[in-house]
N, C-alpha and C positions, 0 to 999 in steps of 0.2 A: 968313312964317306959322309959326306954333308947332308945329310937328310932334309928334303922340300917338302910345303905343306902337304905334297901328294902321297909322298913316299915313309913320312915319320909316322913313329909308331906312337899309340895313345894311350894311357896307364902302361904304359911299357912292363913296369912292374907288377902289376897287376895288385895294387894298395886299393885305387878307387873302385875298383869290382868285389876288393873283401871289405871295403866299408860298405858298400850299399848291396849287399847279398841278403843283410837281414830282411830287410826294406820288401814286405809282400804288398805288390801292385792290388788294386780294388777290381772286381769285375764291372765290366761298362756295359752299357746297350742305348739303343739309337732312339731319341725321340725326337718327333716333329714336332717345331714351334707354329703357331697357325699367325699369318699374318694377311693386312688386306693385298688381296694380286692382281686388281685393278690394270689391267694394260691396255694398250692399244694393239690392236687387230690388225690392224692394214697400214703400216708406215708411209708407206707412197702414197696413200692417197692424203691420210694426218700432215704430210708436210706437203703435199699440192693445196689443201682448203685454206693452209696459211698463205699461201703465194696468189690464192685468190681474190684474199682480202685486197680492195685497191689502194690501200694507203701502205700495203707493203710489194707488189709490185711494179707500179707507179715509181719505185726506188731507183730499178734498173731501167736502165738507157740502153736501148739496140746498141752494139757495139761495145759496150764500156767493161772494160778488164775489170773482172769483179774478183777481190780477194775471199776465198772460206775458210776460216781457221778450224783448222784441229790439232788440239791437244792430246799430252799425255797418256792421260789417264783411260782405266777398260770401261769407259760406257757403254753399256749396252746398246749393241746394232749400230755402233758407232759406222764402221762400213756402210752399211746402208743409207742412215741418214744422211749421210756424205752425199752419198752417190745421186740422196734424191733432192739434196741441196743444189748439186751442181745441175742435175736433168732439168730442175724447175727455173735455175736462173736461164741454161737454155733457151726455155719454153719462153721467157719473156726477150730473148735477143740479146742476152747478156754473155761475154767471154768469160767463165769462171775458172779460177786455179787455186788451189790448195795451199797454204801459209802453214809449217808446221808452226802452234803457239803455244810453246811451252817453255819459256824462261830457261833455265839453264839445264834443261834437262836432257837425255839422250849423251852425255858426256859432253855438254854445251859445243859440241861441233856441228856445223850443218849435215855430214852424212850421217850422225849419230839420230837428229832428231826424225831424218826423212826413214830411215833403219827403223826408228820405233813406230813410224806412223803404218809402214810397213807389216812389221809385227801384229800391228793392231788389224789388219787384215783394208788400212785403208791405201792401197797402189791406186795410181798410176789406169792402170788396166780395169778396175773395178771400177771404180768412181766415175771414169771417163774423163777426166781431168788432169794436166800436171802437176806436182809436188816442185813446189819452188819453195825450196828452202836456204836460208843463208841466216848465220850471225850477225850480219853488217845492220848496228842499227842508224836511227837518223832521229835528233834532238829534233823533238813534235812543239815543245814550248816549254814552258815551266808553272810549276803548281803557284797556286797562290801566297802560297807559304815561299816563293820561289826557287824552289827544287829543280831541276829537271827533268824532265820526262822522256825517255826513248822509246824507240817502236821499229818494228821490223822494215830495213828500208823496203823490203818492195813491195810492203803492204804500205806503207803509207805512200808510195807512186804510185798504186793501185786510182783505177776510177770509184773505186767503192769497196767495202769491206762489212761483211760479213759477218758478224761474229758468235760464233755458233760456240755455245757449252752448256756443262751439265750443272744444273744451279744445285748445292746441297751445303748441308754445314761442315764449315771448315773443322780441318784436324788440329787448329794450333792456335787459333784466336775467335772470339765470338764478336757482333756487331751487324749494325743492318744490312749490310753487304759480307758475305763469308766466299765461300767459293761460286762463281755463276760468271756473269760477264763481266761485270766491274773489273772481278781479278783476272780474268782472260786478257781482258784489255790491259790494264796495267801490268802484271806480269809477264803473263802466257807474250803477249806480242812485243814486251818490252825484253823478249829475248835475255842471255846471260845478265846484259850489260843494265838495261832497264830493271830487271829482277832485285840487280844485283843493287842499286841506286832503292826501288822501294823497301828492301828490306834492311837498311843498313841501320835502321832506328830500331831493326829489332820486332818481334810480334807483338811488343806493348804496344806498338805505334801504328801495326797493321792497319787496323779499322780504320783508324784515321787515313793512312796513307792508299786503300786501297780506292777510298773515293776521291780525294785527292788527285792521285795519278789517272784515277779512269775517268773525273770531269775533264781535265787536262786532255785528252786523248777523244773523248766525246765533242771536246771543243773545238780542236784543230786539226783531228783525221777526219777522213771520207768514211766516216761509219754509214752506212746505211739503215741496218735496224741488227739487233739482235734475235736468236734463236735458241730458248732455252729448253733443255731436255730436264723432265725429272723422271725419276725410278723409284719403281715400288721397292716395296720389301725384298721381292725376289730378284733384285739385280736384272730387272726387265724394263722398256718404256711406256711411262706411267701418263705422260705429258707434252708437246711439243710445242711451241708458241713463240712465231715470231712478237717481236716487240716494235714496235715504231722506235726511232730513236730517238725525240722527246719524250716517252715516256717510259723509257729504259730506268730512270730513276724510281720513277714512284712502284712501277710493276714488279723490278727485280725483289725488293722485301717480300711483297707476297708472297711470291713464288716461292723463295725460302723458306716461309713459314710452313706451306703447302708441304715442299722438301721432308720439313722437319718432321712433318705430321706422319709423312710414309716409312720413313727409315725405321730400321726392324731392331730388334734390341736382345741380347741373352734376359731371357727368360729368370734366370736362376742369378740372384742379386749379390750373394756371400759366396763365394769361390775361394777355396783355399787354391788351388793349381788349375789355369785357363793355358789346353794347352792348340797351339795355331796347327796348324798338318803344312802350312805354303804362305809365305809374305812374298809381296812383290806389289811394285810402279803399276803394276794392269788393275791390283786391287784399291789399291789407295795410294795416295803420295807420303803415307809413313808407309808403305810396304803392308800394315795392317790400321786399318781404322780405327782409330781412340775412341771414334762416335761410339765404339761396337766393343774394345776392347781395356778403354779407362787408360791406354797407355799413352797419354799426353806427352810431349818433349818440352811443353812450355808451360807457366803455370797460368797462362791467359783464354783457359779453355776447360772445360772440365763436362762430368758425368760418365755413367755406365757403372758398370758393378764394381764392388771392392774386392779386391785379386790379391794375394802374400805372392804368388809366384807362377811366373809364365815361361812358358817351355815355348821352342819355334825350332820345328822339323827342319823344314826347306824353304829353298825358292821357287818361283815357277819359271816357266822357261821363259815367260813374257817380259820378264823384269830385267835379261839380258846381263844379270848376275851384279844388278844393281840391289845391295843388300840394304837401304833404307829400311831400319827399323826392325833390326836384328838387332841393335842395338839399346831394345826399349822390352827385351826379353834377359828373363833370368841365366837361362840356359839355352841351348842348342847343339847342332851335333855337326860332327865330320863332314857327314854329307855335306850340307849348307854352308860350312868355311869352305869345303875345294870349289865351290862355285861362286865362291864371289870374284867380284871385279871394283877395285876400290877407285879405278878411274873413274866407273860409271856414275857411283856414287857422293865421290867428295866435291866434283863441283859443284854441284846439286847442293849439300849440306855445307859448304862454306857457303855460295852465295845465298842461303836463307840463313846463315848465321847462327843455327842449331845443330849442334854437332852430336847429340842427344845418341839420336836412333842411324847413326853411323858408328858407332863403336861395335865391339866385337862384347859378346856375350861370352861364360862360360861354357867351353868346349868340350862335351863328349864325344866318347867313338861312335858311341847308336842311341836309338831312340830308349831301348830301355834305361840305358845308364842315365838318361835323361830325367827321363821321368822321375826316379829312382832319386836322382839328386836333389826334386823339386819337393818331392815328400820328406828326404832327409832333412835340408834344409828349411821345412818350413816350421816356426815356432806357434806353441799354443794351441795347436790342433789338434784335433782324433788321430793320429798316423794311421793304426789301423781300419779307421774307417775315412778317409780323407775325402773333402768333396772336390773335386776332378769334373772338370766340361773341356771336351777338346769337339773343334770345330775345324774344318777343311780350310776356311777363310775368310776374310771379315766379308766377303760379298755374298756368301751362301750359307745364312745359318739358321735355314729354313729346317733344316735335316743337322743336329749336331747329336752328340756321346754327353753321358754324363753316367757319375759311378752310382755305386749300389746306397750311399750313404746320402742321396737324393733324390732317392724313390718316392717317399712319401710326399715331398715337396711339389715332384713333379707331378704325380698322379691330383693331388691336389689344384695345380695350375688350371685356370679356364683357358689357356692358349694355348697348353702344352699336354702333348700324350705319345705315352709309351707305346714305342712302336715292334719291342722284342723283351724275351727275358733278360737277362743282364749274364753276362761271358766273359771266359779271363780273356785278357788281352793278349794276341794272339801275335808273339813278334818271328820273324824268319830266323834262318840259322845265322843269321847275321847280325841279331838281335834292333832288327828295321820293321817299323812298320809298312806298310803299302799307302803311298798317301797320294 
């Protein structure tokens, strides 16, 4: 009988359990990294003080169908801000609806991307608003450089648009603009098809191209003002701020740099084995953040710790079995191959033109064999004392594991303290951990 990824069996033989049997795992225990948690208390009222400003109310016009994009990716309180986006255009007389803005993502089809906005817990029913979603775009103008520019057609027949995102530094290229509005605008609303047109130069040409495409789009759509969120350390909201839309330019760098200043960072700089517990789209758009985990797919980006080898348990359920950046890991297990979905993922990674962290990793059956293979295979190190951090995910590593052969390091850290004795690693009869 033909055996499917579900049903085939893994060391059949059972050669890679008597290679890596020698292989004794290090004991771990949990420290907390101390980072600033700076948030905002009261959301609704944080995004009603901006709609009170009159150069940003003043925007909407009784009557005027107003576009609000939401994207992708798991912003924190993303639902809510939605909802108090839509209440406040409301509040000034305005029709508001929901643009899902994510370039080719959600399996570049339109019930794909309105499913993910869904996921993210922004419906319909919460928000108080429709989800009008579609792929159909409509040629806005062309760059300077004369390119073309597309955009979501029924936001740009929209009276006004919106453009709400979370400003932070990109996973794949650096420059004065990185992830914020600029790329909302030009990608996020430039749907498969726009996406697909800015990145066709490649992420050497991003920077350039993501201002390019978003002056383009600043020029000849009904932008109204932007809305950009930032997050502290804790994957919480740190910041909310409409922008006027003159000076969307000059504000959005700051804001990034602000960005930059909050993002939380692994403590421990020399990792021989950084191992993930969950990658996924809700976490980051490589499935795990490079800001956080050094696993760049491009070489037009760089920093975080020096890593020989990365282990990645799972998915989360949010990523819809969109495996992005399973492929930027040494190893992996069963679990995490019967749940991918290589639809979800390859439009997504053809249309940015980095096929990096789409590929499939080395497949074990369980988490120990995993582990097991990342010590085996790592050269020049202490085996038996190896240093090992595994973390839940790049959005929580406020609370991460680290082994016994980084004790003194850690106890040493001004930002870092042990929060237990250090314990073997504790895997099921299935040899899984609980993650």
């Amino acid at each position: 009988m033909k055996q499917t990824k579900e049903t085939r069996q893994w060391d059949r033989d059972g050669v890679l359990e008597q290679m890596l049997a020698p292989i004794q795992l290090p004991r771990m225990a949990k420290v907390r990294q101390k980072f600033n948690s700076d948030r905002i208390g009261d959301i609704p009222a944080a995004v009603a003080r901006e709609f009170e400003r009159p150069e940003i109310h003043k925007t909407i016009r009784p009557g005027a169908e107003i576009a609000i994009t939401a994207g992708s990716r798991g912003v924190a309180n993303i639902p809510l801000i939605i909802r108090e986006l839509v209440a406040n255009v409301k509040r000034y007389g305005g029709k508001p609806f929901i643009v899902p803005a994510m370039g080719s993502h959600g399996g570049a089809t339109s019930a794909g991307q309105k499913e993910m906005l869904e996921g993210l817990g922004v419906t319909e029913e919460y928000v108080g608003a429709p989800i009008r979603s579609s792929m159909e775009t409509v040629h806005i103008g062309d760059t300077k450089d004369g390119k073309p520019v597309f955009m979501d057609t029924i936001a740009a027949a929209s009276d006004g648009i919106i453009v709400a995102g979370r400003v932070k530094p990109h996973t794949s290229f650096r420059g004065t603009y990185e992830s914020g509005i600029y790329k909302m605008m030009a990608i996020g609303l430039g749907k498969q098809k726009g996406a697909e047109e800015c990145h066709a130069e490649g992420f050497g040409r991003m920077a350039y191209n993501v201002v390019t495409y978003g002056e383009t789009i600043l020029k000849n759509a009904p932008i109204l003002f932007g809305f950009a969120i930032i997050e502290n350390a804790f994957d919480d909201t740190a910041i909310v701020e409409a922008i006027e839309k003159d000076r969307i330019p000059e504000r959005e760098p700051e804001l990034l740099e602000t960005a930059r200043s909050l993002m939380p960072s692994i403590g421990i700089r020399d990792i021989d084995i950084l191992i993930v517990d969950k990658i996924g789209k809700n976490f980051s758009g490589d499935g795990m953040d490079p800001n956080i985990t050094a696993t760049y797919n491009t070489p037009y980006a760089s920093g975080g710790p020096t890593v020989q080898r990365y282990v990645v348990l799972d998915l989360s359920e949010e990523t819809h079995g969109n495996a992005i950046g399973a492929g930027m890991a040494d190893f992996s297990t069963k679990r995490l191959f019967d749940k991918i979905d290589f639809d979800a993922a390859y439009p997504n990674a053809l249309t940015c033109t980095v096929l990096l962290g789409a590929r499939v990793p080395v497949i074990l059956k369980n988490d120990e064999m995993a582990f097991k293979a990342a010590v085996y295979t790592c050269v020049g190190i202490d085996k038996k004392h190896p240093r090992i951090v595994r973390i839940a995910n790049t959005s929580h590593i406020d609370t991460i594991m680290v082994s016994e052969a980084l004790k003194e390091e850690v106890s040493a850290h001004p930002a870092m303290e042990l929060l237990e004795s250090f314990k073997e690693i504790d895997f099921d009869d299935e040899g899984n951990l609980e993650v």
